[in-house]
N, C-alpha and C positions, 0 to 999 in steps of 0.2 A: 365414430371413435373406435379403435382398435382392440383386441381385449391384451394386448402387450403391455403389461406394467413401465409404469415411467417412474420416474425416478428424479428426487429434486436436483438443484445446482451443485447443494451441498454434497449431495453423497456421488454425482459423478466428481465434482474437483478431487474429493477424498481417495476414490478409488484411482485416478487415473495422476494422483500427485503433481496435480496442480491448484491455484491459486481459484477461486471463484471467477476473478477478475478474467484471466488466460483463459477459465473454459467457454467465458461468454465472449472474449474476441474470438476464440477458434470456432464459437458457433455461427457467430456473426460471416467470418472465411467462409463457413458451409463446410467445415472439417470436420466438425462434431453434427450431427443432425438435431434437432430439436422437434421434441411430438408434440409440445407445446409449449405455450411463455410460459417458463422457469422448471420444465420438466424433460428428461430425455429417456431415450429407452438406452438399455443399456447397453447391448448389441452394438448396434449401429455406432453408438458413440463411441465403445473401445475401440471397433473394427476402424472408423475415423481417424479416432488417433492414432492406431499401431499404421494407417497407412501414409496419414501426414511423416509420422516419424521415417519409415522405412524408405518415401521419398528425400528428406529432407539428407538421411545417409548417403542417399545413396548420386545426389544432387549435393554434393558439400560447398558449393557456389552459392547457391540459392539461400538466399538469407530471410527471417523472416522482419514483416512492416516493424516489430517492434524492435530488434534486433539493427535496423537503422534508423531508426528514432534513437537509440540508446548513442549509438553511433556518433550519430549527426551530433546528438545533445554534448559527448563525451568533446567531439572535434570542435564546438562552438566555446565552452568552456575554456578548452586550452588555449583559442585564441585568443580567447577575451584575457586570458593572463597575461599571455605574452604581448598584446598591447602594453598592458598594464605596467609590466619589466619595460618596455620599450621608454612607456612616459615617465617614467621613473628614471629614467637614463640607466639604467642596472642590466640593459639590453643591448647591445649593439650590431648593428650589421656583420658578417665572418671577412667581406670585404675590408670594412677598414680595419679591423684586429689584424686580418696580412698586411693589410699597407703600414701600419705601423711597425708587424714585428721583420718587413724587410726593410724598411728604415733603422732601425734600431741595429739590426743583424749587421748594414750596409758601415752603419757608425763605428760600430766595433773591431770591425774590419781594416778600416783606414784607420782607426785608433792604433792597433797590433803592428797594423803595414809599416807604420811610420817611425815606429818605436826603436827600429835597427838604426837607421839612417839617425836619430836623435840621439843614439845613445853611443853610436860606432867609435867617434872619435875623442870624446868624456871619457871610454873605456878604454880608448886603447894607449894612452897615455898612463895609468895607473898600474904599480906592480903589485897593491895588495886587494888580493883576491876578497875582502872583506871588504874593501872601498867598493870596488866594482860590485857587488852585487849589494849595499849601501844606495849607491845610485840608480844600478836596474828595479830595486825594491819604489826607489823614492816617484819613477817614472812610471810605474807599473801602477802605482797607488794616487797618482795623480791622472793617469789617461781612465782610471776605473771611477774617482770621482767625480769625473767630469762627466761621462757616462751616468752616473748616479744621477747627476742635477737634469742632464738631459731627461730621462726616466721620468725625475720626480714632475721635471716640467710640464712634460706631455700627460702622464697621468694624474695629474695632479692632486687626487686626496688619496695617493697610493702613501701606505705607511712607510714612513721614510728609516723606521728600525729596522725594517726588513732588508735596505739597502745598506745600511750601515751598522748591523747590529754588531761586527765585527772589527769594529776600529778602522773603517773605510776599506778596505781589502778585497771587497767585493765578494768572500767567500773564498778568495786564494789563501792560504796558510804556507807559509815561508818555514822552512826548513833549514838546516846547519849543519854539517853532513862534518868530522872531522876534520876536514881543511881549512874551515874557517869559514 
């Protein structure tokens, strides 16, 4: 036996600010040295650690075993939620949320398209500028609730005040400008 004083677990974790736990993995590595079961010198085991660390900088790739345990643990976790969102139906594919909102996009589209040709010769026969836009408003607020019901169909425990909070209007506000 050496005449170098050793030193329990306790007072290296203490000095080198770490856990009990960490200095006995890091002795277990062969980072820290150990002079005997539950004693180390002290030398040796700063010198250990100041060079675990100075590699660890200077290698910032290099990850330590616990370090992907934590990891692994954190990434398993998260799956296991998003399973969980998925069985719940609270999840869904990003695939079908596109395929939905270019359906939905495609609908509104031929809704808008069509609305000239529907409405071209209803208006062109009227000389008060209040009829006409009476009937553009009536057309506007029927191809927008049809839209709504399409919505509420497909989503279907979508909150339907959110589509209508507005007296069916979809969120358009109509305006009155002087003229009439």
């Amino acid at each position: 036996m050496s005449n170098t004083p050793t030193h329990s677990l306790s007072t290296i974790s203490k000095l080198l600010d770490l856990s009990t736990r960490r200095v006995q993995q890091l002795a277990k590595e062969g980072i820290i040295p150990r002079a005997e079961r539950g004693r180390y010198e002290l030398i040796p085991a700063v010198r250990g650690y100041i060079r675990y660390l100075k590699e660890r900088s200077l290698n910032p790739g290099v990850i330590s075993f616990d370090e992907v345990r934590a990891r692994k643990t954190a990434a398993e976790a998260e799956m296991a939620e998003l399973e969980l969102y998925e069985r719940k139906k609270q999840l869904v594919p990003m695939e079908d949320v596109a395929a939905k909102w270019l359906e939905l996009i495609s609908t509104c589209r031929t809704k808008i398209l069509s609305m000239p040709a529907k409405l071209a010769g209803v208006v062109a026969v009227e000389d008060n500028p209040a009829v006409c836009k009476s009937i553009i408003e009536e057309q506007t607020t029927e191809a927008l609730d049809e839209l709504s019901g399409w919505i509420e169909s497909e989503v279907g425990d979508a909150d339907s005040d959110q589509l209508s909070d507005d007296g069916g209007s979809g969120g358009l506000e109509t305006t009155t400008d002087a003229n009439g």
